[in-house]
C-alpha positions as CSV (number, residue, x, y, z in Angstrom):
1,X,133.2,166.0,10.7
2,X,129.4,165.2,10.4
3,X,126.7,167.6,10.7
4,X,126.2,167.6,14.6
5,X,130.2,168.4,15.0
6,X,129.7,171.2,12.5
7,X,126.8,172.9,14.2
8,X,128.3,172.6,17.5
9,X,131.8,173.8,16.3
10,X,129.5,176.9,15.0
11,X,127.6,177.5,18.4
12,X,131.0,177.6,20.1
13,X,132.0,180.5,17.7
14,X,129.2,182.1,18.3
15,X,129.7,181.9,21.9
16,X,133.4,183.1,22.1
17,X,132.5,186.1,19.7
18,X,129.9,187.0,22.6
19,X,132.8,187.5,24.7
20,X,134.2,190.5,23.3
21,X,132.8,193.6,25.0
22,X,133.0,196.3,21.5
23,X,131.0,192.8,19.7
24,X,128.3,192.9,22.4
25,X,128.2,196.8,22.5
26,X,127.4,196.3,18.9
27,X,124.8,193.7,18.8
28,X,123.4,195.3,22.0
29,X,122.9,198.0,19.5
30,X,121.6,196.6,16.5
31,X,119.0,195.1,19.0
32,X,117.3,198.6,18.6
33,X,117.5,199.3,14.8
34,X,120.0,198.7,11.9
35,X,122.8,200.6,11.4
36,X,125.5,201.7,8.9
37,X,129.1,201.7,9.8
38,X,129.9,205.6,10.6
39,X,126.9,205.0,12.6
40,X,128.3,202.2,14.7
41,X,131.6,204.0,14.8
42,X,129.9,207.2,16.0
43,X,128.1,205.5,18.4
44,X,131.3,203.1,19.8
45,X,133.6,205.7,19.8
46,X,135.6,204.0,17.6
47,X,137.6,203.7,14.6
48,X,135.8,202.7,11.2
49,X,138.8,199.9,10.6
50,X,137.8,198.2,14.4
51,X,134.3,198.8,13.9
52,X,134.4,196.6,10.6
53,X,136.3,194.3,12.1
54,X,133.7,193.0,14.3
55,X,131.4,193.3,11.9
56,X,133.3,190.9,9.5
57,X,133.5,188.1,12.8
58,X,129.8,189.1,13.8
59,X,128.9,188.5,10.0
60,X,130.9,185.6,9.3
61,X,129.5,183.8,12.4
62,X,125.8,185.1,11.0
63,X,125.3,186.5,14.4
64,X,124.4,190.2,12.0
65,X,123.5,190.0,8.6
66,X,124.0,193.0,5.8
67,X,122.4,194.9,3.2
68,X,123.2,197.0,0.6
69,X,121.6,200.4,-0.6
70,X,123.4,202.3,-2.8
71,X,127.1,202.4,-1.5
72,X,126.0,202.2,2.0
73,X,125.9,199.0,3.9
74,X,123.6,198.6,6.6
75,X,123.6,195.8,9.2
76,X,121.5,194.2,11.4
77,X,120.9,191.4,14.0
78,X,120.2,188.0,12.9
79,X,117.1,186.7,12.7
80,X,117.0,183.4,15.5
81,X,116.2,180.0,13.8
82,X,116.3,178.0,16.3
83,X,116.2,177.6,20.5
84,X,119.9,177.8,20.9
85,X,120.0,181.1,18.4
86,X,116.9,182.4,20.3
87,X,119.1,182.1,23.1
88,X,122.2,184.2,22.0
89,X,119.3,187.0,21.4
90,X,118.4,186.6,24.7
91,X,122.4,186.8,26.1
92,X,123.2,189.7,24.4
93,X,119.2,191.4,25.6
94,X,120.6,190.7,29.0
95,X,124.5,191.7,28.7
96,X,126.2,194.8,29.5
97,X,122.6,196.2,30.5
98,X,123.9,198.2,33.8
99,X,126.8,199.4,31.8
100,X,127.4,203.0,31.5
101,X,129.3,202.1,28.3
102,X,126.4,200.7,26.6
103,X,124.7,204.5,28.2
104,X,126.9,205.9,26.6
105,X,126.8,204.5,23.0
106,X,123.4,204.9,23.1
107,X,123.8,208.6,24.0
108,X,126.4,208.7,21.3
109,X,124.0,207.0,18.4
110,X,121.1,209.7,19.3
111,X,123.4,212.4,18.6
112,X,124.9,210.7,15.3
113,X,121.1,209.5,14.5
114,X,119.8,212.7,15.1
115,X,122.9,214.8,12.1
116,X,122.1,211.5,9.2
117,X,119.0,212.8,8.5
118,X,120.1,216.6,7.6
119,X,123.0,214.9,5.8
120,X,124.5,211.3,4.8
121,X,127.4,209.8,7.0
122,X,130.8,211.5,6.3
């Protein structure tokens, strides 16, 4: 496969992983700031083992990209390179927005955001 079947095989990843709702909930929320795992997991509502899941497809696509401090990992969105990845920024700033799921997770990482700082995520 040459370079151009590569690329596009990539952008078609990309795409499909937009079409999971809890993927989307999690970009849409790594829009805002970066965030660690129990974080994410607060904020979803779900469990650590899902949560990381995503993230593994997210990162593996490099739709969000990692970094370590400590034993904590934090993630965050990718940084666009290019028109069609400037693009996917711009599809997941516009999904979900009337969603009172995405309300909610927001609600949810306040809360969580809000406990980190008067102790580390348990």
């Amino acid at each position: 496969m040459n370079i151009f079947g590569r690329v596009m095989q990539r952008q078609i990843k990309m795409i499909k992983a937009l079409g999971d709702e809890t993927r989307l909930r999690i970009l849409k929320l790594l829009l805002k700031r970066e965030l660690c795992v129990c974080e994410l997991e607060a904020a979803l509502s779900l469990p650590q083992s899902r949560v990381s899941r995503h993230l593994t497809v997210l990162r593996s696509l490099g739709l969000v990209e990692d970094r370590r401090e400590g034993t904590w990992i934090f993630y965050s969105l990718f940084k666009s390179q290019n028109d069609f990845e400037k693009s996917v920024i711009q599809i997941i700033r516009n999904s979900l927005s009337d969603s009172e799921l995405v309300n909610q997770d927001e609600k949810r990482l306040k809360r969580k955001l809000s406990q980190v700082y008067a102790y580390k995520c348990k």
